[in-house]
N, C-alpha and C positions, 0 to 999 in steps of 0.2 A: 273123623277127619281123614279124607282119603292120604293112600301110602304115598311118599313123594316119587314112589316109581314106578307107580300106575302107569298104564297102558295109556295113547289118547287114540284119536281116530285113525282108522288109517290113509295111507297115501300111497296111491301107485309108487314105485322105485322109481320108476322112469322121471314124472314128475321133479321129485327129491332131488335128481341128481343134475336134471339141468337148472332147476331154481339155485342149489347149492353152489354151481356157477357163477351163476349170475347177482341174484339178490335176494340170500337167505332170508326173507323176511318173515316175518310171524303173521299173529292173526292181525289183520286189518279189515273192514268191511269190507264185503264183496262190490257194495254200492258206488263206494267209494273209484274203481275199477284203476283207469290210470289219465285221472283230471290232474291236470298240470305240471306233467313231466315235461320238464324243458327238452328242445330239440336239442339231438347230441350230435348234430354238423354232417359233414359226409359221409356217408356209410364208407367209404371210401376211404378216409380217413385214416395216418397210421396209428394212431391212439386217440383215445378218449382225456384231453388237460383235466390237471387237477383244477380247475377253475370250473369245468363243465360235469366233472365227479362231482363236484361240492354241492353246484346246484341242481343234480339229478339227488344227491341226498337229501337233500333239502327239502326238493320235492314230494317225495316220498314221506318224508317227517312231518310234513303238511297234513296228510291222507291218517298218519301213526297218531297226531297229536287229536282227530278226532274221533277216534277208539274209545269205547268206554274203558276197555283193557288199560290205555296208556294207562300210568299213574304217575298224577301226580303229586308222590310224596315225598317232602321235604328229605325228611331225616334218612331216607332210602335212599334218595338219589343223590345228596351229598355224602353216604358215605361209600357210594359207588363209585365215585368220583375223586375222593379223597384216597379210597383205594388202590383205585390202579392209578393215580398221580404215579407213584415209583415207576409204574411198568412203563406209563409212556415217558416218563424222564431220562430211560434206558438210550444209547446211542443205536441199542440194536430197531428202536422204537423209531426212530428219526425223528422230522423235523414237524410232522403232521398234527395238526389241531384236534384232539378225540372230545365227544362226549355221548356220557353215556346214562344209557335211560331204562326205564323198568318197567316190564307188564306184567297186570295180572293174571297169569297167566301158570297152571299149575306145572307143566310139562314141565320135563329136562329139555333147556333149551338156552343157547345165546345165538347171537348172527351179525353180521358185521354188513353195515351199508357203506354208501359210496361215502367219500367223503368223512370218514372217519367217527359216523354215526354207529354205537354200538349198543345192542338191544341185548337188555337177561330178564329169561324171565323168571317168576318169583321162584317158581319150581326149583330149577337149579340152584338159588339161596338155598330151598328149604332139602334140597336132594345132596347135598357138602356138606361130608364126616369134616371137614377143616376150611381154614379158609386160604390157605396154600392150594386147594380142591381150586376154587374158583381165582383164585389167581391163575392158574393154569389155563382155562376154558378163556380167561379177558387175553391173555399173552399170546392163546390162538389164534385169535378172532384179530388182537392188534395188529398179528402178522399177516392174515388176510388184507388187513387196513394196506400196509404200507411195503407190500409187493403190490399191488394195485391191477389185481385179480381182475377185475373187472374191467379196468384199460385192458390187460392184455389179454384178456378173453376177448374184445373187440377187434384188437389188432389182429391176430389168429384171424379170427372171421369177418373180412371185408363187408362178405353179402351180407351180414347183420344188420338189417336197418330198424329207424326208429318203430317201427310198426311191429316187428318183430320183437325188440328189445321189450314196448309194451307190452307186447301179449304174453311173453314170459314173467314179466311184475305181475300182469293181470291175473296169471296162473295161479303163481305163489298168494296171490290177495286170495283169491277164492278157494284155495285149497283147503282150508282149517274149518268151514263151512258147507262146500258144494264141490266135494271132488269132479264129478262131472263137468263144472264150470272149469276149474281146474283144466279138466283135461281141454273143451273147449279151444282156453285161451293160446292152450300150447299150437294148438292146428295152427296156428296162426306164423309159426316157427316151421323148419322145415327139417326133413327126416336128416340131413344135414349138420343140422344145429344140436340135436339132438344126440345123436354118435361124438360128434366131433367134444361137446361141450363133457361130456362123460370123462372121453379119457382127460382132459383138461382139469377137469375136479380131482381125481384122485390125487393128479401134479401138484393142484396148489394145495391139497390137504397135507401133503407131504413138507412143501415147500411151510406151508404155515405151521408146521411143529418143528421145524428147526429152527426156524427164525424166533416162534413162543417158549424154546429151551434154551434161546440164548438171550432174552426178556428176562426170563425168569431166574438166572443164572446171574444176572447184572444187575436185577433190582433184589437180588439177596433174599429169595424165594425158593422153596423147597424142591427141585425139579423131579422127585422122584413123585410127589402129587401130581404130574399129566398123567404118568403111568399109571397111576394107583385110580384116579379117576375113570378114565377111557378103558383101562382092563376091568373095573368093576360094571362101566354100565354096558360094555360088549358080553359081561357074564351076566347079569340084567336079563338083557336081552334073547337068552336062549329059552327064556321059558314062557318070554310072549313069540316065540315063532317071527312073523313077518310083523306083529306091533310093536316093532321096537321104541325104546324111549324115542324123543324128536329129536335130539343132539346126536345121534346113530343116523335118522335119516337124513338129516341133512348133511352132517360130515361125516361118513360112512369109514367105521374105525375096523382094517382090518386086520390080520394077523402081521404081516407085513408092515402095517406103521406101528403097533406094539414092538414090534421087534425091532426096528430104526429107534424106537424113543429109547428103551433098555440098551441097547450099547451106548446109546449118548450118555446113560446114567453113568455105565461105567468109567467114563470118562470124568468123571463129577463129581467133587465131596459133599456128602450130607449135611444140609442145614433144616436143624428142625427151629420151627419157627411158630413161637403159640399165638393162640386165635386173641383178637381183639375182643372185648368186652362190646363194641357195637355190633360184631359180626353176631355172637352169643344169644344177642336181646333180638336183636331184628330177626337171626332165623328160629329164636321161640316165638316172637309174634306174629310171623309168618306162618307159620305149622297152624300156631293156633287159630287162627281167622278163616284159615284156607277153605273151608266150609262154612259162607255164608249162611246156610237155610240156618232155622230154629231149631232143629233139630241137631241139626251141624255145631252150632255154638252148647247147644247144652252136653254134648260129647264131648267135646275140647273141653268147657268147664269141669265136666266131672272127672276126668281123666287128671287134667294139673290138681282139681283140689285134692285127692286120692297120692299123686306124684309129691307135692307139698308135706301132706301127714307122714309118708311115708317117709322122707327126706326133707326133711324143712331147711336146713342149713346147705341144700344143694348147691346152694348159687343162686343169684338175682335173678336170672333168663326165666327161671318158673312160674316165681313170684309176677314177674313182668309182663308175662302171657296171660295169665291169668287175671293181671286187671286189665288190659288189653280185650280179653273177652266179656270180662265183667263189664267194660264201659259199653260193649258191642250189645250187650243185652240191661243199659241202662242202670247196673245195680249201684252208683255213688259210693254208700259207706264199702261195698266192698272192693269199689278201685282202692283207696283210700287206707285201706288196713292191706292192701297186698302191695299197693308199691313204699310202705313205710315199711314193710319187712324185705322188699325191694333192697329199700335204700340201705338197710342196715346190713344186709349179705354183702354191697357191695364198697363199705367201708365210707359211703357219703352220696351223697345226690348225683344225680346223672343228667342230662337232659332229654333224653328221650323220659326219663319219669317225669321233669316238670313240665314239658310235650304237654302228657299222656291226662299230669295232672289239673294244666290249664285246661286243656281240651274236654275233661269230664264236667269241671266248672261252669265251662262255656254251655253245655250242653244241656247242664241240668239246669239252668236260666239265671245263675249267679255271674253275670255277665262282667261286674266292677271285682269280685273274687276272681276268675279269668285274668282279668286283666293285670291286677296287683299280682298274680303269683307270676305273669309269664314276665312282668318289669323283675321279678326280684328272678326271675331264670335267667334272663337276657344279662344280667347285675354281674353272673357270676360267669353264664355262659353268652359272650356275646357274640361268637361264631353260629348258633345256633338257629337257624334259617328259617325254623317249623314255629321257634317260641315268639317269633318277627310277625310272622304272618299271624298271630293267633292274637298278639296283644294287639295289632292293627285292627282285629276282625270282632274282636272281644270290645275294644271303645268302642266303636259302631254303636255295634247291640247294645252299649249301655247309654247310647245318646250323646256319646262326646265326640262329632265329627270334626272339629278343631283341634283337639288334641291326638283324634287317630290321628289327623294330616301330618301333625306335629312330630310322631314319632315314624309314620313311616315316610316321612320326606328322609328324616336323620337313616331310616334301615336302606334307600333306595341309594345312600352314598356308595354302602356296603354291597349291595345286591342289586345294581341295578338290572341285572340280565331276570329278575324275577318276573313273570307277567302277574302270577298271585299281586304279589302287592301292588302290581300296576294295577290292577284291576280293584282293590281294596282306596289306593288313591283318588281313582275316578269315581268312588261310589260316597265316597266324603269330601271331593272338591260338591259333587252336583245336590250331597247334602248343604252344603253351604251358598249353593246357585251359583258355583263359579263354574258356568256350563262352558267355556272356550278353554278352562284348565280341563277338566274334566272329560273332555273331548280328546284333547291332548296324549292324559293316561293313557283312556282306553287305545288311541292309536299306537301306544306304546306296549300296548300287551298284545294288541292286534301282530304287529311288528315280531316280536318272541315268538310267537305264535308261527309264523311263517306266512303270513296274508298281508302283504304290503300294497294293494289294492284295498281291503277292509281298511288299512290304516290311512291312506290315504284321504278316504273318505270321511275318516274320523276330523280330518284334519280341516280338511275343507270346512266341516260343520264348523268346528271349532273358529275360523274365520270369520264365519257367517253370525258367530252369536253374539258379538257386539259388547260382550262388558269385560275385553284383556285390556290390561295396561302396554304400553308399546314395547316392555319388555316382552312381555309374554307374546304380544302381537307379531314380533319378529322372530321367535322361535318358531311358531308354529310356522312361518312363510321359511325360516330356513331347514326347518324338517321336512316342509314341505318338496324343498328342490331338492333334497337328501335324498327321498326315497321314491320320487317321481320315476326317476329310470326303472327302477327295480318293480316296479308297482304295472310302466306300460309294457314290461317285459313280460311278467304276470300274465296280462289280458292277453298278449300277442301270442304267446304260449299256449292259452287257452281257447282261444280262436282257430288257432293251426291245431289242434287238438282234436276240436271238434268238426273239423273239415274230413280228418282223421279216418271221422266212425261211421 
């Protein structure tokens, strides 16, 4: 299992410092370049609206969502979300809509997009001795969010035009790949942009750990974890030379902001604050998968069963990792005997075990077992987002597309921002031939998704297939004029785009 602070590849400074500017973003395809970045209006301009923020994030999330990296995992990314709830309910947090998403992605690394899109990758779970550690790093990035960095890196710089602004996304896409390309895109920016945008980063590095010390100050969070973080991976860092972890190269942590963060302490009372039981499992599951090969999994296996003998009453997180890779390498009875010692470390059931244990179910072809354990999960836990999607996905496979429909029309009350299950909807409306409902879903996952063009389309069909009843018939015509606008702004975006290149 590599170390969680492993070196990654490197990246010119220069690079680093003006994407950290602009739009610290992670790995994205390089292919991907900069298709449907909405025009941000007069270079002229004295700021960039939050209205025109939202949908340059958007955009961008578009590009993120078709990453094999994104992940989309339930039980992660709600409790990423459930997490920093506190931080952004903080007044220092303001009034900004956040959400926040995960890649696989092993680096020490978070970054914060326009529009209140905030990316971690797994790394940084699996690289936080606490979980005050990564409250820290979301309270940064929030404070990024909502000085609104990137407005006023624009305002600062008139001459910044759309051309420019892409070729600096484009940089950042290509960096984690093809530094060369990397550098390419930047030519594209001017020696200008470059100087100017540098000292600008330092400012808002500064600016966003004041504003993430009084996040974390107000949402009853330990503030001496920025410190203990940022001073640990800058000591990190001295033994890879210029490979420093990625959360160094992009917000470059000097002595000078260690020493602003420690007098704030001073100013500060101690609140120690213990790690949640979800933080615990998710960053033993993490560690342990981190190395897909075969090779990779029978290390992580031998390692926990070894950790287990040694320590059998450690805590659940061992136990939990270990059928985590047990299920990664197919073995059943042994999920099955480790998260029952699982459940019994942790004083009763969890939902990430009947996840883990529907999900083995599922997989070993006990399709109607699946299903009944994820009803009797949902029974006790019915917040749980992962056991939704799985009893939805679980009927299917056992041949009951009327009763998947049944239950996940009841989950789509609860979650309808899910596209999973919009997408599990559409695949048991068209089991049942109701191809204009069906049509419908998918344009609705299409929609979450970020392609209101794709959904559009969906919709159209859905018109076209002839067996809705006029209820159904005027939904689809009134979601239609819903997202019409949104859909020929899409196209118009992408035409002026490709005029562009």
């Amino acid at each position: 299992m590599p170390h969680p602070l492993r070196p990654v590849g490197l990246l010119a400074r220069g690079i680093a410092a003006v994407v950290a500017a602009t739009l610290a973003l992670g790995p994205v395809p390089v292919a991907a370049q900069f298709d449907n970045l909405p025009r941000l209006g007069d270079p002229s301009a004295d700021d960039l609206s939050p209205q025109a923020e939202r949908r340059l994030g958007e955009s961008i999330m578009r590009q993120i969502r078709r990453d094999p990296l994104w992940l989309d995992d339930a039980d992660l990314v709600d409790y990423l979300n459930r997490f920093a709830a506190p931080l952004t309910a903080t007044p220092a947090a303001g009034s900004t809509s956040f959400e926040f998403f995960a890649l696989a992605e092993p680096s020490i690394n978070a970054f914060a997009l326009p529009g209140g899109y905030i990316g971690v990758h797994t790394g940084l779970l699996m690289a936080a001795d606490s979980e005050s550690e990564v409250a820290a790093v979301l309270a940064h990035e929030i404070g990024h969010v909502t000085q609104r960095h990137i407005a006023r890196m624009l305002a600062q710089q008139k001459q910044v035009s759309l051309v420019t602004m892409a070729g600096m996304v484009l940089a950042l896409l290509a960096a984690r790949s093809n530094p060369q390309a990397a550098m390419g895109g930047l030519m594209l920016g001017s020696e200008m942009a470059r100087s100017s945008m540098l000292s600008f980063s330092r400012e808002a590095e500064r600016e966003a750990d004041r504003v993430g010390f009084e996040i974390l100050r107000q949402a009853g969070f330990d503030m001496q974890s920025m410190v203990s973080f940022f001073s640990r991976l800058q000591q990190a860092s001295r033994f890879y030379e210029t490979n420093a972890p990625a959360y160094l190269r992009t917000h470059p942590v000097t002595g000078e902001r260690i020493g602003d963060m420690q007098l704030r302490l001073r100013e500060s009372r101690y609140r120690q604050r213990a790690d949640s039981i979800e933080f615990q499992l998710l960053r033993a599951r993490l560690r342990a998968l981190a190395d897909a090969s075969s090779e990779g999994r029978r290390t992580a296996r031998a390692l926990l069963e070894q950790s287990v003998r040694q320590s059998p009453r450690a805590g659940p997180a061992p136990w939990y990792a270990l059928a985590s890779v047990a299920a990664a390498q197919r073995d059943w009875p042994r999920v099955d005997a480790a998260l029952t010692q699982a459940q019994a470390l942790a004083g009763g059931t969890h939902p990430y075990f009947e996840t883990l244990g529907a999900g083995a179910r599922l997989a070993a072809g006990d399709a109607r077992g699946a299903a009944e354990r994820a009803a009797r999960g949902l029974a006790r836990f019915p917040d749980a987002r992962g056991l939704a999607r799985l009893q939805g996905e679980a009927l299917l496979a056992a041949g009951q597309p009327a009763e998947a429909l049944r239950v996940l029309r009841d989950h789509l009350l609860v979650w309808r921002g899910d596209a999973r299950l919009w997408q599990l909807s559409s695949q048991a409306y068209f089991a049942l031939d109701q191809r204009a409902e069906a049509h419908r879903a998918v344009a609705e996952q299409y929609l979450l998704l970020g392609s209101p063009m794709a959904a559009l389309d969906q919709l159209r069909r859905g018109q076209k297939a002839g067996d809705s009843d006029f209820y159904a018939a005027s939904t689809i015509d009134a979601r239609i004029r819903e997202i019409e606008p949104d859909a020929l702004r899409e196209l118009e975006e992408t035409r002026q785009q490709g005029q562009q290149r």
